[in-house]
C-alpha positions as CSV (number, residue, x, y, z in Angstrom):
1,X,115.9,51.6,143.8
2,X,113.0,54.1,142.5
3,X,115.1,57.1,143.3
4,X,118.2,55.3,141.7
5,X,116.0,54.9,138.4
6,X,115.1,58.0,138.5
7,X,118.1,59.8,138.2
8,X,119.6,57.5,135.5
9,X,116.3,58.4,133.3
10,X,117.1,62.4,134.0
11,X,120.6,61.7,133.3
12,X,119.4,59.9,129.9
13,X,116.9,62.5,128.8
14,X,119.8,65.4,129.4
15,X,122.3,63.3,127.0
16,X,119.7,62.8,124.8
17,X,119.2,66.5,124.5
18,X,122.7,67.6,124.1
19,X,123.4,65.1,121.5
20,X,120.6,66.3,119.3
21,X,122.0,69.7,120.0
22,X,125.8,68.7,119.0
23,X,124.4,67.4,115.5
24,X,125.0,69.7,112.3
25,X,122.2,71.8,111.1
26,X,121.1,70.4,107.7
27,X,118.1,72.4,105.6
28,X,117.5,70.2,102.7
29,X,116.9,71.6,99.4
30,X,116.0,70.0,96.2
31,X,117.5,70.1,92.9
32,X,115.4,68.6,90.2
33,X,117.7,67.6,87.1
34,X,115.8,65.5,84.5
35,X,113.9,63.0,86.0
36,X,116.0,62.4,89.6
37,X,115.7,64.5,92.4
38,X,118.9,65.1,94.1
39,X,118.6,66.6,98.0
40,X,121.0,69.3,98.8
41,X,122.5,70.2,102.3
42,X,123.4,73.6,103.5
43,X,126.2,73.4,105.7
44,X,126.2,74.6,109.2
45,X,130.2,75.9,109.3
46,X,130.4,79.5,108.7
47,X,132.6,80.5,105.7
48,X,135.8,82.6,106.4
49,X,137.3,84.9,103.3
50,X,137.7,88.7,103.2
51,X,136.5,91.7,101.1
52,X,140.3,92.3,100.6
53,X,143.2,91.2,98.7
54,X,146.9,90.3,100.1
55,X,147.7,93.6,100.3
56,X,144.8,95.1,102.0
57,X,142.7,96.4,99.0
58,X,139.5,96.1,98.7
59,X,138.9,93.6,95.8
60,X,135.8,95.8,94.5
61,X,132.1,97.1,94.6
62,X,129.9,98.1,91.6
63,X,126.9,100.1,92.1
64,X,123.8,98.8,89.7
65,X,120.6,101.0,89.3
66,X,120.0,105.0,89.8
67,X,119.4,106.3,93.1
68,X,117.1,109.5,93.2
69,X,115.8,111.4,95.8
70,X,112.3,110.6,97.0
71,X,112.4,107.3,94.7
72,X,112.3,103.7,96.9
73,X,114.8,101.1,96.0
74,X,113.9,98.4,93.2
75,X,115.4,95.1,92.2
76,X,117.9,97.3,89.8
77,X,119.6,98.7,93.0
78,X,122.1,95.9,94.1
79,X,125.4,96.0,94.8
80,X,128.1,93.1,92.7
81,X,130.7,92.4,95.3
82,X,133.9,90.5,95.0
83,X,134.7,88.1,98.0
84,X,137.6,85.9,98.0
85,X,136.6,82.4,100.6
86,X,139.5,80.7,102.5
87,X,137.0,77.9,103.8
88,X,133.6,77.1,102.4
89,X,130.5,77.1,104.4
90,X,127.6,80.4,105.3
91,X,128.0,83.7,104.9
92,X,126.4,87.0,104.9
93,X,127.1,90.4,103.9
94,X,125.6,93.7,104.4
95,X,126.2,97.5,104.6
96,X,125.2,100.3,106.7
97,X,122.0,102.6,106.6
98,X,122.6,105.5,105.4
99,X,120.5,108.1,103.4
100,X,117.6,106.1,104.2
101,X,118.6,102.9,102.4
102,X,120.8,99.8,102.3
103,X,121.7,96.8,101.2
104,X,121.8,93.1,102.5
105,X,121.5,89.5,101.1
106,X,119.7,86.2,102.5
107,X,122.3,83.9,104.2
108,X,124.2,81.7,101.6
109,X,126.7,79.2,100.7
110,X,129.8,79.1,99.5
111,X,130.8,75.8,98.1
112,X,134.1,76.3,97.3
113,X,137.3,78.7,98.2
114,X,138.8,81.5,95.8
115,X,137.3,85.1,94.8
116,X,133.2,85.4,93.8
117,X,131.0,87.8,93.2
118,X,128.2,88.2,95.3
119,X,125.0,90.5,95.3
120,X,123.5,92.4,97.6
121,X,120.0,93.8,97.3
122,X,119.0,97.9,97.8
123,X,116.2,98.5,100.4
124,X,114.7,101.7,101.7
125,X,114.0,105.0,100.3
126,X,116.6,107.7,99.7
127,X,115.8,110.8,101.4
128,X,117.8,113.7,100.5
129,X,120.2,114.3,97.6
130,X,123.9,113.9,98.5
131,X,126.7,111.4,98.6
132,X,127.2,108.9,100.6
133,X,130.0,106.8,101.9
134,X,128.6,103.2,102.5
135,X,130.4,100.3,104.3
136,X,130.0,97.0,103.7
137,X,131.5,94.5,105.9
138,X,132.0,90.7,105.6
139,X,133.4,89.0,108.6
140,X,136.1,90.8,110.1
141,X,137.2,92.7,106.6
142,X,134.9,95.8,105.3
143,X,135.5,98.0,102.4
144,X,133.9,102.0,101.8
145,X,132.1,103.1,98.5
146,X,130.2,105.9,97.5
147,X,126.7,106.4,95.9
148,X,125.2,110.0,94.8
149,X,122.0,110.2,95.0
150,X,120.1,112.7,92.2
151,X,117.7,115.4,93.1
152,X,115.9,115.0,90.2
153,X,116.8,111.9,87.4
154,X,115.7,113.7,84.1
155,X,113.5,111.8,81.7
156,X,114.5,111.9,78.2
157,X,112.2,111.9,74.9
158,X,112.8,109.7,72.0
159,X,113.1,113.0,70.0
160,X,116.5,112.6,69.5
161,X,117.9,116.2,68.3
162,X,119.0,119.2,70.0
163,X,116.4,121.1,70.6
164,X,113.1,119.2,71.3
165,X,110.1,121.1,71.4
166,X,107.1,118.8,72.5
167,X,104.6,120.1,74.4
168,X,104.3,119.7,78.7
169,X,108.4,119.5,78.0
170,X,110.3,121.8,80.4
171,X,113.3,122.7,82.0
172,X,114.3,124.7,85.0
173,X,117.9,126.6,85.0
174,X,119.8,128.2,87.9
175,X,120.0,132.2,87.3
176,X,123.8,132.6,88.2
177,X,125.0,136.4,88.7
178,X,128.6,137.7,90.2
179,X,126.0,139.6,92.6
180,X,124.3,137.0,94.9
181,X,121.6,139.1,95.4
182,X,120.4,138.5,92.1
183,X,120.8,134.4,92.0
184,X,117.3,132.7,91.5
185,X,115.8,130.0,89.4
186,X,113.4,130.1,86.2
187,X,111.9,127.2,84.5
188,X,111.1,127.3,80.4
189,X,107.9,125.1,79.7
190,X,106.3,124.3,76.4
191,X,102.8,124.9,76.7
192,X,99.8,123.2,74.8
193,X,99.1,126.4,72.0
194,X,99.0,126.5,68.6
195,X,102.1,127.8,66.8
196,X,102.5,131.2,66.3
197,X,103.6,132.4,62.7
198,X,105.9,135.7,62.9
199,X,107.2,136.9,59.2
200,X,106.0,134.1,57.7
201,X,108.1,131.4,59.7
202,X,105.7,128.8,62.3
203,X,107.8,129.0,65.8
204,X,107.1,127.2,69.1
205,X,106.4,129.2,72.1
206,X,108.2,128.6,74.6
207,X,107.2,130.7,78.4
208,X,109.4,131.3,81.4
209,X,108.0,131.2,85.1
210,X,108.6,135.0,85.1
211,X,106.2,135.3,81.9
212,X,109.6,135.5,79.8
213,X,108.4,133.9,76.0
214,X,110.5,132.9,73.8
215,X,109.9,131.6,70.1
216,X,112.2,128.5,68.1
217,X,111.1,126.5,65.4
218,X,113.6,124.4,63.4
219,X,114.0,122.6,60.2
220,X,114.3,119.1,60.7
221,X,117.5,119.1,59.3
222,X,119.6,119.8,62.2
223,X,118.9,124.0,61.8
224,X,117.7,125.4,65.1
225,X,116.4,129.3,64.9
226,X,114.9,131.4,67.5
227,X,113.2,134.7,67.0
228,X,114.0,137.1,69.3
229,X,114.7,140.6,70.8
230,X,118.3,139.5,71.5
231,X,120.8,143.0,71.9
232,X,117.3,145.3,71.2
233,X,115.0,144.4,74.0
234,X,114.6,148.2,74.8
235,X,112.8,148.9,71.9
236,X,111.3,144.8,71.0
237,X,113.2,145.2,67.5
238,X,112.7,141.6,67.0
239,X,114.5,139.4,64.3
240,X,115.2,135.6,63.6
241,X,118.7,134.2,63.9
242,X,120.2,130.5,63.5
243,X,121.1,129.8,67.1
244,X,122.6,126.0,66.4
245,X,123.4,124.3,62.7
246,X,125.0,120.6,63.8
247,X,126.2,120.4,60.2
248,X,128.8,122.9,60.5
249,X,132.3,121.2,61.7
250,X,133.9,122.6,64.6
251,X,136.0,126.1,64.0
252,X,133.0,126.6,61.3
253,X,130.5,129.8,61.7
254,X,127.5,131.5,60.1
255,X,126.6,134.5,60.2
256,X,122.8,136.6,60.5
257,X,121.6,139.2,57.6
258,X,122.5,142.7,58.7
259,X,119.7,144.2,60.7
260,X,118.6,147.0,63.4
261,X,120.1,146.2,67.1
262,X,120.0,148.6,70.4
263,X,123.7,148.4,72.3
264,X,123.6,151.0,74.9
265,X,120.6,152.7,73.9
266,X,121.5,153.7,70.5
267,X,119.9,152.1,67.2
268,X,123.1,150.7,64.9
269,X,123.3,148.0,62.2
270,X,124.7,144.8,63.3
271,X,125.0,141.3,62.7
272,X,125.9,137.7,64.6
273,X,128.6,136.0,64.1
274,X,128.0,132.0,65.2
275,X,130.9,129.8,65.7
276,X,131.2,126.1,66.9
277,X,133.6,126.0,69.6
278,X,133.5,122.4,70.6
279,X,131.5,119.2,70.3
280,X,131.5,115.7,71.9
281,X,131.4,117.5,75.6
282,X,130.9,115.6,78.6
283,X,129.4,118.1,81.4
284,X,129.0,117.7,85.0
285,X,125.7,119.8,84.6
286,X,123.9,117.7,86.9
287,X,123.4,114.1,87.8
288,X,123.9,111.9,85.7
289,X,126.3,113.6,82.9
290,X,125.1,115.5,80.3
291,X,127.3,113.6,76.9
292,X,127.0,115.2,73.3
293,X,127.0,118.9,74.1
294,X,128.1,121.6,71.5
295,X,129.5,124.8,72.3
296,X,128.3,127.8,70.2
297,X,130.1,131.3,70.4
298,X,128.1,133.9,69.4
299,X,129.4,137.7,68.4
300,X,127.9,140.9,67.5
301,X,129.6,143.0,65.1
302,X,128.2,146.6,65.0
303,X,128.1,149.5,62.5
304,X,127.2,153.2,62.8
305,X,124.6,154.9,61.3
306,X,127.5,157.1,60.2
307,X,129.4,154.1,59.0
308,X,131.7,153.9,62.0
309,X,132.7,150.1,62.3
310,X,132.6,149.0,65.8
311,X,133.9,145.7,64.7
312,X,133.4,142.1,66.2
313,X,133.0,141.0,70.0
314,X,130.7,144.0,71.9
315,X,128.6,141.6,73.2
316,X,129.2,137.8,73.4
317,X,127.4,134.7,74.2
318,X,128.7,131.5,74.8
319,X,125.2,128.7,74.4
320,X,125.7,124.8,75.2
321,X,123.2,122.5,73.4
322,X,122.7,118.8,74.8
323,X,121.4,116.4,72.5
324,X,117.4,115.0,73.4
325,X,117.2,118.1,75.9
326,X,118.3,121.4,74.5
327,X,119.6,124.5,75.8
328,X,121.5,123.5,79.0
329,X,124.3,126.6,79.1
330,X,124.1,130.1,78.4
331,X,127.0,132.0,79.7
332,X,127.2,135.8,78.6
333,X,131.1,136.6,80.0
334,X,130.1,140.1,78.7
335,X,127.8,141.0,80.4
336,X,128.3,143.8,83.3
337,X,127.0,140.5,86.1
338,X,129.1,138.0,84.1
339,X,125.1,135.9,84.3
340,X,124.6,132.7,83.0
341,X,121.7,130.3,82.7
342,X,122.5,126.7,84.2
343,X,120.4,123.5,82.8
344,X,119.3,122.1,86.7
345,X,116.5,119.4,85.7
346,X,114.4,118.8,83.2
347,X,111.5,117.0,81.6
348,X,111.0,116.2,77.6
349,X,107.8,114.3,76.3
């Protein structure tokens, strides 16, 4: 009889068990609307849908935030994803590592079928600059999408022209020549000294990591001038020219006062010629675009001593200006090395 009981109470306390295992997993919430308080359930069914339309395209994935080397992932790097649900219940979503950093979401609900958005949240720390081809995957659908990450996300001043000049502001350029040899990189800072007044004009200095200075000042009116040994640097014959006037249209020029130059070692009269090529460009100078460049051609025109006119284009220079950062292009196509300066990062006050 005692061993009878006994098995019927095992047998009990086993059904027991497995019933409270068969029963649906409720978390209870609470929604509070006015006065009443209404409990919520979370269903224990898992939701079925797809990252993908009919056809087999992925529905769509927008990338929030900026993503820059060395920088950890904040609540503005998420990911808005569109799902379409073919039955209700949880879900999850979530991408790969890569880069050092990815992006997940807390287990949720969906309520009710058709296409949503979703968001996923940005974790880790992006470790080298590149672009990378994430996966995100939902059930048994996934979809690809790529994120650049930035070497160096360049902070932008309030001073709003094109040429600011604040103080601890710098910029570093790429030194590109046809010979390799001679590729290297030079940063331009602005450094905390008093102006410098040169025939009666107050210019900026501005100093090169290879102790390279240059001298701008500019009007306040949208005229930018430098004052410089441009075409005579073999003999410092030094002379201010308008580099930049934003008030002049495109196909519009200026030109300099005639004055002493050196081309190819020989002391001749000559004169810029300044032209605006273009305005409005969008470059791909570095992450993220550069909008609002002008192009500015500039030509020397020489004459001889002995009157001889050498006429226009014997040396040219092609400068791009970006607005709140300045010079971000110089290309000098006539040059024997075909060198150009190339904007790669930068910092304005």
């Amino acid at each position: 009889m005692n061993k009878q009981l006994g098995k019927i109470t095992v047998l009990a306390i086993i059904s027991a068990c497995f019933a409270m295992a068969c029963q649906k997993d409720y978390s209870v919430e609470h929604y509070v609307g006015g006065t009443t308080t209404v409990p919520v359930t979370t269903p224990s069914t898992i939701a079925q849908g797809s990252l993908q339309d009919n056809l087999g395209n992925c529905q769509g994935v927008t990338v929030h935030g900026d993503y820059v080397k060395d920088t950890a992932l904040t609540d503005n790097n998420y990911l808005s994803v569109s799902v379409t649900f073919s039955t209700t219940g949880k879900y999850k979503l979530y991408t790969d590592t890569l880069n050092g950093y990815w992006f997940s979401m807390d287990s949720a609900a969906a309520t009710s079928t058709g296409q949503q958005v979703v968001s996923l949240k940005g974790h880790g720390t992006s470790n080298q600059a590149s672009t990378a081809m994430f996966t995100i995957y939902f059930r048994s659908s996934s979809c690809s999408f790529a994120i650049t990450t930035a070497a160096l996300l360049p902070h932008v001043s309030a001073e709003s022209d094109y040429f600011p000049m604040t103080v601890g502001s710098y910029c570093t350029y790429d030194t590109v020549e046809t010979n390799p040899g001679k590729q290297d990189s030079i940063r331009y800072s602005v450094p905390n000294l008093p102006q410098i007044t040169l025939d009666g004009q107050q210019y900026r200095q501005f100093v090169g990591s290879n102790n390279d200075k240059r001298y701008y000042r500019k009007d306040g009116a949208g005229k930018y001038y430098e004052y410089s040994t441009e075409f005579s640097s073999s003999l410092g014959i030094k002379f201010e020219y308008k580099m930049l006037d934003e008030s002049v249209p495109v196909g519009g020029s200026w030109q300099t006062p005639q004055m002493n130059v050196i081309f190819s070692g020989t002391i001749l009269k000559g004169k810029i010629t300044s032209t605006i090529i273009s305005k409005g460009l969008s470059s791909e100078f570095t992450s993220p675009n550069i909008d609002s460049v002008i192009e500015v051609d500039q030509q020397l025109s020489l004459l001889g001593t002995d009157g001889t006119d050498y006429g226009a284009g014997v040396s040219a220079i092609k400068t791009y200006f970006a607005k709140k950062i300045g010079l971000v292009k110089y290309y000098s196509p006539s040059s024997p090395s075909n060198s150009y300066l190339k904007a790669r990062g930068w910092y304005i006050q």
